[in-house]
mmCIF file of the N, C-alpha and C atoms, coordinates in Angstrom:
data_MODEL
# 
_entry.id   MODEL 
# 
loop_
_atom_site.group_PDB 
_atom_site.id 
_atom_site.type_symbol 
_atom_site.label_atom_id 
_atom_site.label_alt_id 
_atom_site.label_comp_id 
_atom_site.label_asym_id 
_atom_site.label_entity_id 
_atom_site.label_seq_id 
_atom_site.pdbx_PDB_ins_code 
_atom_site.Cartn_x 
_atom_site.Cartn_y 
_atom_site.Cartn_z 
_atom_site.occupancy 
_atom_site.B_iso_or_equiv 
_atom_site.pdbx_formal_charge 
_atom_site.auth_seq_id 
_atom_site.auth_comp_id 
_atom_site.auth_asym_id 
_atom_site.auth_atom_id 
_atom_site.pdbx_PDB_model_num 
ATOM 1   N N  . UNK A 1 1  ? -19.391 0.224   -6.832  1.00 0.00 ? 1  UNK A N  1 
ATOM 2   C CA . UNK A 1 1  ? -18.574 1.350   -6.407  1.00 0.00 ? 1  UNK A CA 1 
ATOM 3   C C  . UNK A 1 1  ? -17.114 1.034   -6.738  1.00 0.00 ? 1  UNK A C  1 
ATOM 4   N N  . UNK A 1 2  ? -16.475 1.942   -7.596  1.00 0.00 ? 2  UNK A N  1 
ATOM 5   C CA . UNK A 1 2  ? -14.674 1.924   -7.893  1.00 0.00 ? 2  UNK A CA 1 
ATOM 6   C C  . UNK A 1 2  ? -14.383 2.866   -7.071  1.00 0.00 ? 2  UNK A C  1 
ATOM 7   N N  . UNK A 1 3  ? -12.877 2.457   -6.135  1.00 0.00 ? 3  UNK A N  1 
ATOM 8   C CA . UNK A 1 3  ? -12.180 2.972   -5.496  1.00 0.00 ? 3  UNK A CA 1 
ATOM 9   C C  . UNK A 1 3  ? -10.701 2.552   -6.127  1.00 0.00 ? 3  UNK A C  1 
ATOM 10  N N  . UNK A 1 4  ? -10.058 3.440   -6.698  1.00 0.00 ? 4  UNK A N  1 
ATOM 11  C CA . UNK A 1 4  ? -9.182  3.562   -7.093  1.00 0.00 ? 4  UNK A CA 1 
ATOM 12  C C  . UNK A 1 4  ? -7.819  3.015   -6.283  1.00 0.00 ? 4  UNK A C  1 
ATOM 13  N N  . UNK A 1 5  ? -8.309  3.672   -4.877  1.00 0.00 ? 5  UNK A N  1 
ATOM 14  C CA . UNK A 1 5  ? -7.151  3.622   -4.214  1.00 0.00 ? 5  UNK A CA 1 
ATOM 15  C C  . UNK A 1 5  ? -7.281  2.119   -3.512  1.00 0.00 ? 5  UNK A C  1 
ATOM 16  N N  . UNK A 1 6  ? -8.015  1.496   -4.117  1.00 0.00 ? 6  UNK A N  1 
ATOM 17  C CA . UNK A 1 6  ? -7.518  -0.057  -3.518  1.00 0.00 ? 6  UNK A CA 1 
ATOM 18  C C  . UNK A 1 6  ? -7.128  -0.726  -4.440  1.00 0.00 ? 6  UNK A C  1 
ATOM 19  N N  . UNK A 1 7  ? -6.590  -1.824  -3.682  1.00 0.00 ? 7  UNK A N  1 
ATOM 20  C CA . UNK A 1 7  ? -5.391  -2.483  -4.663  1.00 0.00 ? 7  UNK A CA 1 
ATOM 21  C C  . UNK A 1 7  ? -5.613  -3.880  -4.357  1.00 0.00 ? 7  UNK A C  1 
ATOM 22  N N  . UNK A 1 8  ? -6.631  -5.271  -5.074  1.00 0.00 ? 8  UNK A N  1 
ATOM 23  C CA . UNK A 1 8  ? -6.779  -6.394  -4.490  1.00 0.00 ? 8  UNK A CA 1 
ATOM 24  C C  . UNK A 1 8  ? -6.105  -6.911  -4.883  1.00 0.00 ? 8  UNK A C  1 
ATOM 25  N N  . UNK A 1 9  ? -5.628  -8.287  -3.655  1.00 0.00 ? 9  UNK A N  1 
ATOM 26  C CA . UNK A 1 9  ? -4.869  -9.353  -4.229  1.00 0.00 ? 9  UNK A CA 1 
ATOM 27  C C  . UNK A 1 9  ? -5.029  -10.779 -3.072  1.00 0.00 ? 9  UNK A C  1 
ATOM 28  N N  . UNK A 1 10 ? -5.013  -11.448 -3.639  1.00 0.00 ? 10 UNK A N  1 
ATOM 29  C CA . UNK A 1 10 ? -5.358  -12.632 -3.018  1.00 0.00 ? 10 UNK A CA 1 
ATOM 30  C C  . UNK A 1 10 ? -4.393  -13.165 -1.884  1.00 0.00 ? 10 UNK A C  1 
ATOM 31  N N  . UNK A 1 11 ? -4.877  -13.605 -0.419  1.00 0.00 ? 11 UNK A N  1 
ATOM 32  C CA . UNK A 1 11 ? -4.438  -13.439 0.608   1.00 0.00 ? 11 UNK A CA 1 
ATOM 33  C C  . UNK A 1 11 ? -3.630  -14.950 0.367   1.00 0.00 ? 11 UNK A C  1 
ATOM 34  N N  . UNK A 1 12 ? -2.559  -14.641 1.037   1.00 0.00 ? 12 UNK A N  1 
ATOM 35  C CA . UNK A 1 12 ? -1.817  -16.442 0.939   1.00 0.00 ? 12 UNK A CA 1 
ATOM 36  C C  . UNK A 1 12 ? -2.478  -17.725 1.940   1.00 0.00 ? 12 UNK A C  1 
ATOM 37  N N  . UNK A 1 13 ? -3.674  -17.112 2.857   1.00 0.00 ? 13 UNK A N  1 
ATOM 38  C CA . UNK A 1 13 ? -4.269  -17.708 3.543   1.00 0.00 ? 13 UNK A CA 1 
ATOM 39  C C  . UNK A 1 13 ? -5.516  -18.527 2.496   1.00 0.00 ? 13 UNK A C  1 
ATOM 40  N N  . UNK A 1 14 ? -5.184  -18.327 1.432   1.00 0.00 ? 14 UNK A N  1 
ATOM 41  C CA . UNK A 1 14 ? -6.359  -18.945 0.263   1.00 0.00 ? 14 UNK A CA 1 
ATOM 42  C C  . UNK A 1 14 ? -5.981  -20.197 -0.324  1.00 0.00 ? 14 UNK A C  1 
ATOM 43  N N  . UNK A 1 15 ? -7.331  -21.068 -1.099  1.00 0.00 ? 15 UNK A N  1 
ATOM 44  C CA . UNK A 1 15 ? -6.403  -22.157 -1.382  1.00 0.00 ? 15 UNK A CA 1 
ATOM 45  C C  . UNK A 1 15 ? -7.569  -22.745 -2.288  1.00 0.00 ? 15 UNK A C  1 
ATOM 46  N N  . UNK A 1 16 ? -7.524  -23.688 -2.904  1.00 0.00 ? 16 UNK A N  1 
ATOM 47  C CA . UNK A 1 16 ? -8.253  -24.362 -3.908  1.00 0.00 ? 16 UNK A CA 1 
ATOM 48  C C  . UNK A 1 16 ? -7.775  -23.988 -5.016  1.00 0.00 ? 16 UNK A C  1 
ATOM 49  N N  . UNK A 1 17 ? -7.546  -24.753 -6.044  1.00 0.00 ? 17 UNK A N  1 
ATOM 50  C CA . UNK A 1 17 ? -7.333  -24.413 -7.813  1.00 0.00 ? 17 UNK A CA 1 
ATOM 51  C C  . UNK A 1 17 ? -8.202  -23.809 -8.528  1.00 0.00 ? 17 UNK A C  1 
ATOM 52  N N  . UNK A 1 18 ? -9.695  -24.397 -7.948  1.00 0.00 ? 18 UNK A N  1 
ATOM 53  C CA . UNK A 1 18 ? -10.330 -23.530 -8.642  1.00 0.00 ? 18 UNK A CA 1 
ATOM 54  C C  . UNK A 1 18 ? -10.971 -21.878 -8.518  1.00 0.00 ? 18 UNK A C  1 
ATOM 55  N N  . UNK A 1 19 ? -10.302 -21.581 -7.672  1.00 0.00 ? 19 UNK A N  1 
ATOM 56  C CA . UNK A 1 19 ? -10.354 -19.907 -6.818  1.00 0.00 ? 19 UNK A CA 1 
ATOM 57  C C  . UNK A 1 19 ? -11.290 -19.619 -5.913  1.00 0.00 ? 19 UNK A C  1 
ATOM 58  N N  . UNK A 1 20 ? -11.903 -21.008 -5.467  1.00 0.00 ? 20 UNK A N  1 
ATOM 59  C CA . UNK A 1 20 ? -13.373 -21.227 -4.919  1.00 0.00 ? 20 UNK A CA 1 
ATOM 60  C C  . UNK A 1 20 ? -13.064 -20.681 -3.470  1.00 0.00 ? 20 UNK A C  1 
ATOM 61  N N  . UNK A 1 21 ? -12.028 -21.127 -2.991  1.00 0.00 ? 21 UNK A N  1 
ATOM 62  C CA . UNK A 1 21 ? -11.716 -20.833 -1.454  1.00 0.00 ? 21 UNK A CA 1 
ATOM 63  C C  . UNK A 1 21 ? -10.754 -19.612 -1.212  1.00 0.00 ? 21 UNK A C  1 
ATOM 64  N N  . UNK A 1 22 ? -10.976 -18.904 -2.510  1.00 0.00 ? 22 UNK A N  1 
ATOM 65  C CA . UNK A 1 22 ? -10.209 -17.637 -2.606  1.00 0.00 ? 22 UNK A CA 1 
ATOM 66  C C  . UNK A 1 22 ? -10.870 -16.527 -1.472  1.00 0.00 ? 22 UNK A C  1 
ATOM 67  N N  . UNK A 1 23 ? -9.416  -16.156 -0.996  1.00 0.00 ? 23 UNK A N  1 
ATOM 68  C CA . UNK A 1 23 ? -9.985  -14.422 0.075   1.00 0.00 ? 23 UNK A CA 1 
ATOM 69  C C  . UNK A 1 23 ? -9.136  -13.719 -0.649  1.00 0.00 ? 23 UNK A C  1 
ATOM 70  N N  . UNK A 1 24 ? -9.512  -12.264 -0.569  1.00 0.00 ? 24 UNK A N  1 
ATOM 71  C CA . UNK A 1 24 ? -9.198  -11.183 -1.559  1.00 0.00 ? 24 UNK A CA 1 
ATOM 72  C C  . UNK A 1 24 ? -9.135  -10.053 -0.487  1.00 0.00 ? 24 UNK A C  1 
ATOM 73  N N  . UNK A 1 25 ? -7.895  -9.649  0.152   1.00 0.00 ? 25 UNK A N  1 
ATOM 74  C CA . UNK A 1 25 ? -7.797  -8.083  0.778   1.00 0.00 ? 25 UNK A CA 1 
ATOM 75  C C  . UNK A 1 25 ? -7.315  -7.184  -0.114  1.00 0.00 ? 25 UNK A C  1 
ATOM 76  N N  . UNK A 1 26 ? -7.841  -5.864  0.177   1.00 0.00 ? 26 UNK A N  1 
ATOM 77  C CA . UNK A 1 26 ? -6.988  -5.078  -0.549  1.00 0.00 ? 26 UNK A CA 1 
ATOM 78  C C  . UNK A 1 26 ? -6.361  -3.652  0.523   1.00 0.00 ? 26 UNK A C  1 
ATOM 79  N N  . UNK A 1 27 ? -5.169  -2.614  -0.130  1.00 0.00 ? 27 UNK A N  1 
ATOM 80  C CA . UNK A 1 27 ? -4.583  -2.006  1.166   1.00 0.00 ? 27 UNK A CA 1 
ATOM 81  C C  . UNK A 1 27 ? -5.280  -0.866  0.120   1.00 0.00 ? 27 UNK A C  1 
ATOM 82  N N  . UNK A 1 28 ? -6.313  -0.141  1.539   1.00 0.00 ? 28 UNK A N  1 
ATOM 83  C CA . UNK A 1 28 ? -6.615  1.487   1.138   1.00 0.00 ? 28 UNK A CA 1 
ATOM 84  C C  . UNK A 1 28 ? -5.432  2.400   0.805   1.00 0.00 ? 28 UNK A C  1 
ATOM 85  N N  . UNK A 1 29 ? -4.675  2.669   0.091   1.00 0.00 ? 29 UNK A N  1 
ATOM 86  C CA . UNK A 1 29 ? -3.944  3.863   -0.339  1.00 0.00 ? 29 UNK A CA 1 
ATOM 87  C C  . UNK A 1 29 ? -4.200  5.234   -0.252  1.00 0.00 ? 29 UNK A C  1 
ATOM 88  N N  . UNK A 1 30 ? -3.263  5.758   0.715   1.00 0.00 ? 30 UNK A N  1 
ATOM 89  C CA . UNK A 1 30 ? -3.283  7.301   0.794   1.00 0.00 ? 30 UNK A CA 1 
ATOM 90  C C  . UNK A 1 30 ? -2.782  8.275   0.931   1.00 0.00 ? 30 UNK A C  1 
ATOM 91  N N  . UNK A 1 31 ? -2.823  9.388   0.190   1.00 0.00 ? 31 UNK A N  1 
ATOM 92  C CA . UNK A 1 31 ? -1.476  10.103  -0.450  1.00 0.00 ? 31 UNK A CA 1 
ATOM 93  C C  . UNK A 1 31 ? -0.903  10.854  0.696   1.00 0.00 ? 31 UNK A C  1 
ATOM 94  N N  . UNK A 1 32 ? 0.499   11.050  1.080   1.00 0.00 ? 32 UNK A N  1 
ATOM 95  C CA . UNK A 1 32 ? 0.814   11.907  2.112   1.00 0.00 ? 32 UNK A CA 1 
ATOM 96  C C  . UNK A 1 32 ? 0.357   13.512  1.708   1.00 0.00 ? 32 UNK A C  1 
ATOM 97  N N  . UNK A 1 33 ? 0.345   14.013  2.982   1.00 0.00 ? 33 UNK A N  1 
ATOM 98  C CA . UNK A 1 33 ? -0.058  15.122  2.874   1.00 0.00 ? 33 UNK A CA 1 
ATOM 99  C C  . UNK A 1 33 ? 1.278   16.209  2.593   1.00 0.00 ? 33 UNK A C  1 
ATOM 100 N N  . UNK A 1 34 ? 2.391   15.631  2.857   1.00 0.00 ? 34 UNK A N  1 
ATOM 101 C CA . UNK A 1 34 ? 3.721   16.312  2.129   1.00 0.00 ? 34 UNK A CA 1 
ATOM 102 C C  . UNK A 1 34 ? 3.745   16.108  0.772   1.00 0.00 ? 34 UNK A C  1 
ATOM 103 N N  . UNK A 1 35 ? 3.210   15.348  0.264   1.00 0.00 ? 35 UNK A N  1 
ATOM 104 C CA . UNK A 1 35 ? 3.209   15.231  -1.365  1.00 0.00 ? 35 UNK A CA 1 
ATOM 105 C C  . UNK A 1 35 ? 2.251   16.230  -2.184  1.00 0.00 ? 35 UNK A C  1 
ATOM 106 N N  . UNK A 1 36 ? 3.039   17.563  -2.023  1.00 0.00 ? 36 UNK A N  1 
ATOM 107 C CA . UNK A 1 36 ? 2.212   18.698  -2.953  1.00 0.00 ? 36 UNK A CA 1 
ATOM 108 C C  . UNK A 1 36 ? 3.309   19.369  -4.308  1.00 0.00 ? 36 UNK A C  1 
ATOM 109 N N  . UNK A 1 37 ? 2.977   18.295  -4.890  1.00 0.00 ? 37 UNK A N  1 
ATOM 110 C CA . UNK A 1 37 ? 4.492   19.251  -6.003  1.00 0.00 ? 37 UNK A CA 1 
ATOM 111 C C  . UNK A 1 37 ? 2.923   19.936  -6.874  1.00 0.00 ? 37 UNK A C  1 
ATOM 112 N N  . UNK A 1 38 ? 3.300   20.845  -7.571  1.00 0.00 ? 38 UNK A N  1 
ATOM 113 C CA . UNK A 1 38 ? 2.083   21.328  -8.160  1.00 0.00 ? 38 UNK A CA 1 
ATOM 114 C C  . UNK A 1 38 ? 2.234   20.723  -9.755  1.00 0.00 ? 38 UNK A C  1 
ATOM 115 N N  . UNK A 1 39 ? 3.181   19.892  -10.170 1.00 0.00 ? 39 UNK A N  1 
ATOM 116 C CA . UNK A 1 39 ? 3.132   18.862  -11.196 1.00 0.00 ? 39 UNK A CA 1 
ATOM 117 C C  . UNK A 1 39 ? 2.359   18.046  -10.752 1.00 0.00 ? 39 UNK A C  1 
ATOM 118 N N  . UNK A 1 40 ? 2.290   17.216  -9.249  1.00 0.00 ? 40 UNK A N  1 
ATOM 119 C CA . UNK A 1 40 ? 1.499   16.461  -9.174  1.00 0.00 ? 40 UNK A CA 1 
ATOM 120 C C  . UNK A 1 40 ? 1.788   14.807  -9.137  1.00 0.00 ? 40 UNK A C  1 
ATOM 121 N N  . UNK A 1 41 ? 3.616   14.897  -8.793  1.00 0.00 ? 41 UNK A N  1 
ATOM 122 C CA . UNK A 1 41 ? 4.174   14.179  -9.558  1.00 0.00 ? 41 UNK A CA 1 
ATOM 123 C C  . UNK A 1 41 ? 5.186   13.449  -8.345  1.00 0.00 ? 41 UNK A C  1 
ATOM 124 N N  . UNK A 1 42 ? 4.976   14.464  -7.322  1.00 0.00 ? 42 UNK A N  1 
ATOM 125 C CA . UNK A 1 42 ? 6.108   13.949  -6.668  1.00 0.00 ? 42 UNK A CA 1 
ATOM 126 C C  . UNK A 1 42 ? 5.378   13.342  -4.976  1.00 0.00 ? 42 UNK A C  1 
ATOM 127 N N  . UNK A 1 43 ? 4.414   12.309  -5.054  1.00 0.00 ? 43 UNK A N  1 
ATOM 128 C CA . UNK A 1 43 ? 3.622   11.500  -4.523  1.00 0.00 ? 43 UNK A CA 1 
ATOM 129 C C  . UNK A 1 43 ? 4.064   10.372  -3.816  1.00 0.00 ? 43 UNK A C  1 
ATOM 130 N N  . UNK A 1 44 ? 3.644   10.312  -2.629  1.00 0.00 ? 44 UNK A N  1 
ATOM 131 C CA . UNK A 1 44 ? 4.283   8.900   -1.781  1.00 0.00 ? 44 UNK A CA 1 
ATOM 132 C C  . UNK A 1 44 ? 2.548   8.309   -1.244  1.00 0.00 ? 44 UNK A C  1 
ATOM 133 N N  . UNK A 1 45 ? 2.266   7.366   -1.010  1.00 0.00 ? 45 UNK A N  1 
ATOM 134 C CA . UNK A 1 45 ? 1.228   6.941   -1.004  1.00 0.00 ? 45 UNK A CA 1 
ATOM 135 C C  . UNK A 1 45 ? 1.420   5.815   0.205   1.00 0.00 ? 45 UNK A C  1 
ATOM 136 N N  . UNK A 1 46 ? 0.265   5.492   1.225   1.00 0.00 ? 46 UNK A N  1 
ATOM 137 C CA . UNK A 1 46 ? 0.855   4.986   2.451   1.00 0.00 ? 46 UNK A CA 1 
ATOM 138 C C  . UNK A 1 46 ? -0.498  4.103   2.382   1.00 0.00 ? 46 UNK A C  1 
ATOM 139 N N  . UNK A 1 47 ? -0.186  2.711   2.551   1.00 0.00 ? 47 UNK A N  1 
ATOM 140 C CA . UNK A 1 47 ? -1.742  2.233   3.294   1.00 0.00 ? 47 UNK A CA 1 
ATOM 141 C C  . UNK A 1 47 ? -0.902  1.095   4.545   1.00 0.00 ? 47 UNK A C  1 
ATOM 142 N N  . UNK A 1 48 ? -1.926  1.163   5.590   1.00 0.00 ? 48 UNK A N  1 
ATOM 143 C CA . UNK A 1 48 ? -1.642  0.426   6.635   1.00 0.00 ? 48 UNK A CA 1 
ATOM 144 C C  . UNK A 1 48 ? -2.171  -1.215  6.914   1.00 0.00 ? 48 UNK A C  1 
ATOM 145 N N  . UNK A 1 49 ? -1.852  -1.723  7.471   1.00 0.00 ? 49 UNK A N  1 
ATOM 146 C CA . UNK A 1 49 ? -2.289  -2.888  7.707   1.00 0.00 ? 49 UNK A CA 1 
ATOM 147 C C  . UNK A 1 49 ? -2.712  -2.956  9.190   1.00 0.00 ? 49 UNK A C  1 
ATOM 148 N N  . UNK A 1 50 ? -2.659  -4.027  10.196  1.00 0.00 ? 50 UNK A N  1 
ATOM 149 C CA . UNK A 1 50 ? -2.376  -4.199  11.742  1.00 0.00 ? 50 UNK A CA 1 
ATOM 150 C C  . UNK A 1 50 ? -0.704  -4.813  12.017  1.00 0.00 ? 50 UNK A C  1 
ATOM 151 N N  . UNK A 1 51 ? -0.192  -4.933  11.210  1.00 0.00 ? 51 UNK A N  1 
ATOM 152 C CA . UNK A 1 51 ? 1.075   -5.626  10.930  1.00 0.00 ? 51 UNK A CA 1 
ATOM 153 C C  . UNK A 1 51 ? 2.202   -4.751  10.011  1.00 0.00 ? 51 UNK A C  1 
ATOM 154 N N  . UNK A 1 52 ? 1.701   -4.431  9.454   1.00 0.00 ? 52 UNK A N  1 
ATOM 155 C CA . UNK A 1 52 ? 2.716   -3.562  8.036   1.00 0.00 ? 52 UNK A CA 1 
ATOM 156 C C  . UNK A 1 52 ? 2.017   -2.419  7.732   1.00 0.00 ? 52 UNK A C  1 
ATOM 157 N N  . UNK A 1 53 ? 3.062   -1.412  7.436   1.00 0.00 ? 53 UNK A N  1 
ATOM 158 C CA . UNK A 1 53 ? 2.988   -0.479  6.460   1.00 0.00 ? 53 UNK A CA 1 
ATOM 159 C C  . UNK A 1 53 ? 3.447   -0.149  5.360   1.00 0.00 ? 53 UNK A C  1 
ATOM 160 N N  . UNK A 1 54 ? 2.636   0.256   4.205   1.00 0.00 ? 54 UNK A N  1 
ATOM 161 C CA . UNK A 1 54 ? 3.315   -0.116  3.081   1.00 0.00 ? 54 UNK A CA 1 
ATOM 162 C C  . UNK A 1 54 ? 3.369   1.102   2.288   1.00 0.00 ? 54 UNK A C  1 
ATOM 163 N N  . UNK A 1 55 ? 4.737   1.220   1.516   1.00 0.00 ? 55 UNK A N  1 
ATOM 164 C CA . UNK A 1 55 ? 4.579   2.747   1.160   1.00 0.00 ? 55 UNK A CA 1 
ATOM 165 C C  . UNK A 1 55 ? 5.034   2.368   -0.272  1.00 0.00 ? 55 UNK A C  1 
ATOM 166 N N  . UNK A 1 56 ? 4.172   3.501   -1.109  1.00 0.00 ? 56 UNK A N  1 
ATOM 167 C CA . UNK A 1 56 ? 4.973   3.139   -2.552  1.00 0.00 ? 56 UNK A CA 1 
ATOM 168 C C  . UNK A 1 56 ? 4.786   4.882   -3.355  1.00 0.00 ? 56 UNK A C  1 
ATOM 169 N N  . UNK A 1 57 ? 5.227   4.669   -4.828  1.00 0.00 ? 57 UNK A N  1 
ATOM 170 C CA . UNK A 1 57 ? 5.689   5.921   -5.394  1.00 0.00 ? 57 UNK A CA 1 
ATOM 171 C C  . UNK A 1 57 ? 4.255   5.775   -6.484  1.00 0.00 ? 57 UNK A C  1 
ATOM 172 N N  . UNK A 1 58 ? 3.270   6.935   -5.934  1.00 0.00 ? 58 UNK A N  1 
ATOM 173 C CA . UNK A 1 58 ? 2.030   7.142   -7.382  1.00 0.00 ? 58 UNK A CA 1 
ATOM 174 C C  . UNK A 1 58 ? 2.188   6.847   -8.417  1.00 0.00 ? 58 UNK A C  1 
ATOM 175 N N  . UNK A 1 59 ? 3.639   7.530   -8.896  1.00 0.00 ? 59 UNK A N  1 
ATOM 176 C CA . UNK A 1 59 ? 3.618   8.086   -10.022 1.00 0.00 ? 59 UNK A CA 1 
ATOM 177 C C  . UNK A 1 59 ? 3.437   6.646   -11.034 1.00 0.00 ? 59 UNK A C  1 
ATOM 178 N N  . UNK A 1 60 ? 3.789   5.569   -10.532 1.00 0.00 ? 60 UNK A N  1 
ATOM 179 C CA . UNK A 1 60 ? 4.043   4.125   -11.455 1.00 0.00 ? 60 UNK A CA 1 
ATOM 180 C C  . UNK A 1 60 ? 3.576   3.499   -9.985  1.00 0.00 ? 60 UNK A C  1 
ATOM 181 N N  . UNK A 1 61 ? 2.058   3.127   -10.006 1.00 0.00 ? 61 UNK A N  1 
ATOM 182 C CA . UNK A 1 61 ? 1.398   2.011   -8.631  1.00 0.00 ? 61 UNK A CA 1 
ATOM 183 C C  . UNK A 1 61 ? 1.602   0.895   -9.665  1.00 0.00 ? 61 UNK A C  1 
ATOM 184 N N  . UNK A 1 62 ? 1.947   0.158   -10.156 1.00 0.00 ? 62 UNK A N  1 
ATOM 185 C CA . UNK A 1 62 ? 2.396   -1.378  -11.158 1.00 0.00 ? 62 UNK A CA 1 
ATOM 186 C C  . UNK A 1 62 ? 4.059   -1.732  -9.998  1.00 0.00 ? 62 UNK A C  1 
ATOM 187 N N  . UNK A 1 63 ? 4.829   -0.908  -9.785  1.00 0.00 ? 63 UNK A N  1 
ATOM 188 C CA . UNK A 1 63 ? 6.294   -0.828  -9.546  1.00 0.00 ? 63 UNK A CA 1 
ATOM 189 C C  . UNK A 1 63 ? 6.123   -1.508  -8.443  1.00 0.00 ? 63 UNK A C  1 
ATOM 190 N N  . UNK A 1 64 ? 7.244   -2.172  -7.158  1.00 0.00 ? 64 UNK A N  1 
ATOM 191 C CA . UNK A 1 64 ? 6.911   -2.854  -6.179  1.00 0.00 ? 64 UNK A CA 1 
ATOM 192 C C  . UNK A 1 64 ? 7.139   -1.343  -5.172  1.00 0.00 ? 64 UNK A C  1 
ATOM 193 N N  . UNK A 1 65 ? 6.185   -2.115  -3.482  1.00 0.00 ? 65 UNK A N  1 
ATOM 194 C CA . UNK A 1 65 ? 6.618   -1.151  -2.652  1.00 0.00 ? 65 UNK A CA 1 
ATOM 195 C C  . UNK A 1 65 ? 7.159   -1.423  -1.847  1.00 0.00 ? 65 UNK A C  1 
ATOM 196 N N  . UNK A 1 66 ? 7.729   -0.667  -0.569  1.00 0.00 ? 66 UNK A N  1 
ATOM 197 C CA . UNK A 1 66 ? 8.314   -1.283  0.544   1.00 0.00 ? 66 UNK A CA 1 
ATOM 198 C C  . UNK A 1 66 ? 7.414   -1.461  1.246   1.00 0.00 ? 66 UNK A C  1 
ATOM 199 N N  . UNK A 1 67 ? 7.907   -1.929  2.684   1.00 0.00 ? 67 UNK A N  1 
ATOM 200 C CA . UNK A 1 67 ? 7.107   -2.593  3.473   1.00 0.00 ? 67 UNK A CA 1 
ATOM 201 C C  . UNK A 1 67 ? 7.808   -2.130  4.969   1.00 0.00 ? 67 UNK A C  1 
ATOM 202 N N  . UNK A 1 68 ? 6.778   -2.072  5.705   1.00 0.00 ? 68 UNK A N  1 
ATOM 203 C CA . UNK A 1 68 ? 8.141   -1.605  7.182   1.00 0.00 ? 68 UNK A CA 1 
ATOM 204 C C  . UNK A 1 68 ? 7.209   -2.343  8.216   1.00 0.00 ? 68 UNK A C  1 
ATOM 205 N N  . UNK A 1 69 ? 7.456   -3.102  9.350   1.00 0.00 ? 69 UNK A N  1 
ATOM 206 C CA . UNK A 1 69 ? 7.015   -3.263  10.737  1.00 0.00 ? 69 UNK A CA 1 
ATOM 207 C C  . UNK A 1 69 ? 7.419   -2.624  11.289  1.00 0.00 ? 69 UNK A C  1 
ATOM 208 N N  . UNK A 1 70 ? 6.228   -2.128  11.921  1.00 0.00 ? 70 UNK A N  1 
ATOM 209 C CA . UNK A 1 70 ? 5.459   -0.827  12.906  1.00 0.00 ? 70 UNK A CA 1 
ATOM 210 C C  . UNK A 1 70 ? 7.233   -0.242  13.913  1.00 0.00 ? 70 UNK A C  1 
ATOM 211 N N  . UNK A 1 71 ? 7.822   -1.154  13.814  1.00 0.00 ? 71 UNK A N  1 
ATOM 212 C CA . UNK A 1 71 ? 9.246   -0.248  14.724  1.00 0.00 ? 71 UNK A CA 1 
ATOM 213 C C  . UNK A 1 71 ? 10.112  0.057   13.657  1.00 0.00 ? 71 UNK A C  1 
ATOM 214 N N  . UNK A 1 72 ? 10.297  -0.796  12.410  1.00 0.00 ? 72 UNK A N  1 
ATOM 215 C CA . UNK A 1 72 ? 11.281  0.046   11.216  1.00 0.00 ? 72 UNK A CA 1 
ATOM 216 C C  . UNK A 1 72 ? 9.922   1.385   10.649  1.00 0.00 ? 72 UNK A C  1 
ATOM 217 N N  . UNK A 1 73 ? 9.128   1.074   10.773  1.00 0.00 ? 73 UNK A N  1 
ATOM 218 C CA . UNK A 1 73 ? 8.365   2.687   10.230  1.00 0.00 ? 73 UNK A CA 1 
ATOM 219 C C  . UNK A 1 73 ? 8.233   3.793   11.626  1.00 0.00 ? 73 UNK A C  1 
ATOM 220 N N  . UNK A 1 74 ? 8.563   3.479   12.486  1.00 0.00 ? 74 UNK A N  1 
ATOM 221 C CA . UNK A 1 74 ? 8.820   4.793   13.561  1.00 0.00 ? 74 UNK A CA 1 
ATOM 222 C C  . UNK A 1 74 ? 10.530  4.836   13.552  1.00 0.00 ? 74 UNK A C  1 
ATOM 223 N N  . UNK A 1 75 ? 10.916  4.585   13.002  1.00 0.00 ? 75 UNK A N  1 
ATOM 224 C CA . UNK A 1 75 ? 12.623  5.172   13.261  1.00 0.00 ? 75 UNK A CA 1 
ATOM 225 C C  . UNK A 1 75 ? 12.238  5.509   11.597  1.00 0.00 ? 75 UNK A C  1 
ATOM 226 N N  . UNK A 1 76 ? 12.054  4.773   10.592  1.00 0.00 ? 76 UNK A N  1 
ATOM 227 C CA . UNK A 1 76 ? 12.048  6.016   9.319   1.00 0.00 ? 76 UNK A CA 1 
ATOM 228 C C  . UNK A 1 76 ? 11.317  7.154   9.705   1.00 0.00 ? 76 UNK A C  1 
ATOM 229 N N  . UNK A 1 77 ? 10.442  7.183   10.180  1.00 0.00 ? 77 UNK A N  1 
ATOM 230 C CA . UNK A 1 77 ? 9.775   8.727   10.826  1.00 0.00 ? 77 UNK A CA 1 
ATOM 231 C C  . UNK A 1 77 ? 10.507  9.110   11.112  1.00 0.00 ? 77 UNK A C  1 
ATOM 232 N N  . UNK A 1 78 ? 11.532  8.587   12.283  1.00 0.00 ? 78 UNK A N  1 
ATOM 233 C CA . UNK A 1 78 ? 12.252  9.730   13.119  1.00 0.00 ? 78 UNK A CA 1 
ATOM 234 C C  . UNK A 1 78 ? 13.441  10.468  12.320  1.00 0.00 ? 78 UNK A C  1 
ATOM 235 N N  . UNK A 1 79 ? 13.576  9.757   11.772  1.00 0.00 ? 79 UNK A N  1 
ATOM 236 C CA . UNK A 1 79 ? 14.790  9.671   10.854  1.00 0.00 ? 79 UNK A CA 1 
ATOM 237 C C  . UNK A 1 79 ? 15.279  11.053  9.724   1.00 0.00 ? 79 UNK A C  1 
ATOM 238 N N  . UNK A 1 80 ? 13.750  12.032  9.870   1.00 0.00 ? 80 UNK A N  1 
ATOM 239 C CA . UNK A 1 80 ? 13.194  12.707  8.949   1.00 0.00 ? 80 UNK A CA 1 
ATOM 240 C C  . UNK A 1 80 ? 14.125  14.235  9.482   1.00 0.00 ? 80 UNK A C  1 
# 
């Protein structure tokens, strides 16, 4: 099964050279529901953690994203 909207990468809790003791999370990505340009283009994409939220721009998922703990992402909410 491909799911697009995940994104793996190896947890820093991993360790061995040879990738043997490797763990692999990945963050479900999901598009806001304010993101309706009818180009299709103008997309913010949110996946959560228990710790972080992480938000980045569709249009280029390669680009870096931000990152907020759970009290800097309720004052950017409020902020709106």
């Amino acid at each position: 099964m491909h799911n697009p909207g995940l994104v793996w990468f190896k947890s820093s809790y991993s360790s061995g050279s040879e990738g043997d003791s490797c763990v692999e999370v990945a963050h479900a990505w999901q598009k806001s529901s304010y993101s309706d340009s009818s180009e299709g283009d103008d997309c913010v994409e949110v996946a959560s953690t228990p710790t972080r939220i992480h938000v980045r721009d569709s249009k280029d998922t390669a680009l870096p994203h931000l990152t907020f703990g759970p009290t800097a992402w309720t004052g950017f909410l409020a902020a709106q």
